[in-house]
C-alpha positions in Angstrom: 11.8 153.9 -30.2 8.5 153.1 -31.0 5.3 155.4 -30.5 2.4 153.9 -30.5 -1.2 155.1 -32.2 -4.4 154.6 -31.2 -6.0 151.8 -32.8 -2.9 150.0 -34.1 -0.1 147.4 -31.3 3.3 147.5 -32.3 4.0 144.4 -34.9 1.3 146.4 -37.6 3.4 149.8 -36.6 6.4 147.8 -37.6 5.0 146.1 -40.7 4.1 149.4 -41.8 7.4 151.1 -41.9 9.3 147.9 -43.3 6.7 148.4 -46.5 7.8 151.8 -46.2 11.5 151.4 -46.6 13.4 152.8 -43.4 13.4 150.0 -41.2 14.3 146.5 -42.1 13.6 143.4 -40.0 16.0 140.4 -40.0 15.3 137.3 -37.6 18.1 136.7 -35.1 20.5 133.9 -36.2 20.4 132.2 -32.8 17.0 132.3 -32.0 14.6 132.5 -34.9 11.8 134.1 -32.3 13.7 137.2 -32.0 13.3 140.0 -34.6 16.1 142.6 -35.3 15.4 145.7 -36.7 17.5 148.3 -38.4 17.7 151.7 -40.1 17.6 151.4 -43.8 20.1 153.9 -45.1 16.9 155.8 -46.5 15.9 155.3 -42.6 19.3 157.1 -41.9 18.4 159.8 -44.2 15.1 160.1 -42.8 16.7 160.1 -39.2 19.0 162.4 -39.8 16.7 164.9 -41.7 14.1 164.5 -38.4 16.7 165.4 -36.0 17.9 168.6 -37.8 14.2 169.5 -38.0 13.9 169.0 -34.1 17.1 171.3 -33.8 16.0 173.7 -35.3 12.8 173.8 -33.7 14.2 174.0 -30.1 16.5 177.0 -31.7 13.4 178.8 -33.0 11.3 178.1 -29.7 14.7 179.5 -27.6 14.7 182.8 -29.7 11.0 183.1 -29.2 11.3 182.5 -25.6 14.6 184.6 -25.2 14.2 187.6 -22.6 10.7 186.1 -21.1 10.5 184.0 -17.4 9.9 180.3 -18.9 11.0 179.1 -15.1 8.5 181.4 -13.7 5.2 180.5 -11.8 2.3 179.2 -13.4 0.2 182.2 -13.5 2.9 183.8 -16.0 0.7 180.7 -18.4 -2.7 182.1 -17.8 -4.8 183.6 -20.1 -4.6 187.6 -20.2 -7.6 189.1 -17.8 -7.5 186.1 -15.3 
């Protein structure tokens, strides 16, 4: 998945993190307009490292939320004195 920043299109995004090191780019063998791309194994790394991050977030957001009405109605959001 790519996520795109202001001020930058998706080829310069790319570029970027192939000079970075966790994705390479290989040109498809049948059709030399198509571009492949692929997780380094420091992209793995770096995959793998994000996604226990994002686990461990959600766990610590759960615990902070645990006991309170998250499904409740919008007025449970609004600021205190309103």
């Amino acid at each position: 998945m790519l996520i795109g920043e202001s001020g930058t299109n998706p080829s310069r995004l790319v570029e970027r993190v192939v000079v970075a090191g966790p994705v390479e780019r290989r040109t498809d063998a049948e059709d030399r307009r198509h571009l492949q791309l692929g997780l380094t194994p420091e992209g793995r790394r770096l995959a793998a490292a994000a996604a226990e991050i994002e686990e461990l977030l959600y766990t610590s957001m759960d615990a902070a939320c645990e006991g309170l009405d998250t499904d409740g109605p919008e007025r449970d959001m609004a600021p205190a004195g309103t």
